[in-house]
N, C-alpha and C positions, 0 to 999 in steps of 0.2 A: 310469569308462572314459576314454582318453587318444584324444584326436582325433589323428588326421592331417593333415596336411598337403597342401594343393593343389602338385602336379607343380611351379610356377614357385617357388614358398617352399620348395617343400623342396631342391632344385637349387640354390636362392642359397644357404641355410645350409649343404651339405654343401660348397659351393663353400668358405666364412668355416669349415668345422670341419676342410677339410684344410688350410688356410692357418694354421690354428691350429695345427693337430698339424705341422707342417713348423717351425714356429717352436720347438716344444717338443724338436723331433729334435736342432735346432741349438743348444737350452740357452738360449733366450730367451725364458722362463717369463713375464712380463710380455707382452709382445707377443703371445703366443698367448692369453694374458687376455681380450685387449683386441678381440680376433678370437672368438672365443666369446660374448661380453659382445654384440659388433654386433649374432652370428649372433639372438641372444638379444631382439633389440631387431627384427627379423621376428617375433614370435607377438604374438598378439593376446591381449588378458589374458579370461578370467583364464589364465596363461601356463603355471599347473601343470595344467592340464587336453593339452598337448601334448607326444606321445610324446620329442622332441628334449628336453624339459625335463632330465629324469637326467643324457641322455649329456651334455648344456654343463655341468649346475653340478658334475657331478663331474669333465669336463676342469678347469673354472676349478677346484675343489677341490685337482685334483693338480698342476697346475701353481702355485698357493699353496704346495703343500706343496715340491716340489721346488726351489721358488724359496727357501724356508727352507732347505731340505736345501743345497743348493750355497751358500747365504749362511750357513755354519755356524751355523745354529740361530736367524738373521731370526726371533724371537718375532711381528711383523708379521704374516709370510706364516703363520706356523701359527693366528693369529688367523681370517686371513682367509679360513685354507682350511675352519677351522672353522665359519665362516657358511654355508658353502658343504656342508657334510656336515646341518647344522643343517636346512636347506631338504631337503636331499634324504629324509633319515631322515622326514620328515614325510608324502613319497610312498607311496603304497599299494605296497607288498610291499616293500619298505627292508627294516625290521626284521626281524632273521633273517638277515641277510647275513653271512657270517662277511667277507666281503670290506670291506664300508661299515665293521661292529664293530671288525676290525681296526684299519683307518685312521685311527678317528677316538681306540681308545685309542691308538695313535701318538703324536696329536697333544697328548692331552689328557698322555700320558706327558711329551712336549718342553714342553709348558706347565708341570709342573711338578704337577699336578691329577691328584696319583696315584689317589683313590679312586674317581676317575669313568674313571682308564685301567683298572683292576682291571675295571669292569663292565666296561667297551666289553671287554676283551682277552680277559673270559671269556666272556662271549657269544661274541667271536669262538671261543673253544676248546668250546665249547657245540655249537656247529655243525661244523667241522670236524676236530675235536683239533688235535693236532700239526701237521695237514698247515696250518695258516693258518698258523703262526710257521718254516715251512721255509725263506724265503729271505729271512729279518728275523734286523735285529741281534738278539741272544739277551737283551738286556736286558730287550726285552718279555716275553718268557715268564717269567723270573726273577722280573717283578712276580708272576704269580698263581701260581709254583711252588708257596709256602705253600698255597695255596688246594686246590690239584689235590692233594698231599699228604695235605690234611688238618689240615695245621695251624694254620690259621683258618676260621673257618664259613665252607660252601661254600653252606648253605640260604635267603641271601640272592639268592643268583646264580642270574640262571633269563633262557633265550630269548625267555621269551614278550613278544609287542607289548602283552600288555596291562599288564604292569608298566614299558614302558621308557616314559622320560622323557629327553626331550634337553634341555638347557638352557646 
């Protein structure tokens, strides 16, 4: 179970996550980091035990990733946004997100680490079909087309937490 937050810590860090999210409006993907990272530096450890934990490390996540995206494909930021999905997917009910799955085959797609984007992308289509890959480049889907067709085994691929492994 994820604790809460006393009134005066939670007011500072929602003060540092719109400071952050302002920063990300304006396309200064860094800087909103940096702001989340602070927010982050208010919990008491151990730090995954508090509700704020997800929403900061999947800001810093996506701001990682959008900081590669606007830096044509910054291998860096897609590293670092991966550490950042890494920690998350390790939180109680992660697994099964078609939303987190997506992203992190994304990422693992722009690294280059196709067979670990095929899991993430299918899990992601596991959960949602089609509707995860409707407002994404179509490259993504193209990797597990094979797959959804039929024309590579689909019985390796399964939602469930107890087979997934992030690494």
């Amino acid at each position: 179970m994820q604790k809460e937050l006393p009134e005066e810590f939670d007011q500072q860090i929602r003060a540092l996550k719109k400071e952050g999210d302002n920063f990300q409006m304006g396309h200064k993907n860094l800087k909103a980091v940096e702001k989340y990272k602070e927010a982050i530096t208010l919990l008491s450890e151990p730090i995954e035990e508090w509700t704020y934990i997800r929403i900061l490390w999947r800001c810093i996540a996506e701001n990682y990733w959008l900081n590669a995206q606007f830096n044509e494909g910054r291998k860096g930021g897609y590293i670092e946004a991966l550490e950042y999905w890494k920690k998350i997917m390790r939180l109680p009910h992660s697994v099964g997100s078609s939303t987190y799955h997506f992203r992190i085959g994304q990422i693992r797609y722009e690294l280059g680490q196709f067979d670990k984007a095929k899991d993430e992308l299918m899990r992601a289509y596991l959960s949602d079909g089609m509707d995860a890959f409707k407002y994404d480049d179509k490259k993504y889907f193209e990797l597990i087309r094979p797959i959804i067709e039929e024309k590579e085994d689909k019985s390796t691929y399964s939602n469930s937490s107890d087979t997934y492994r992030i690494d």
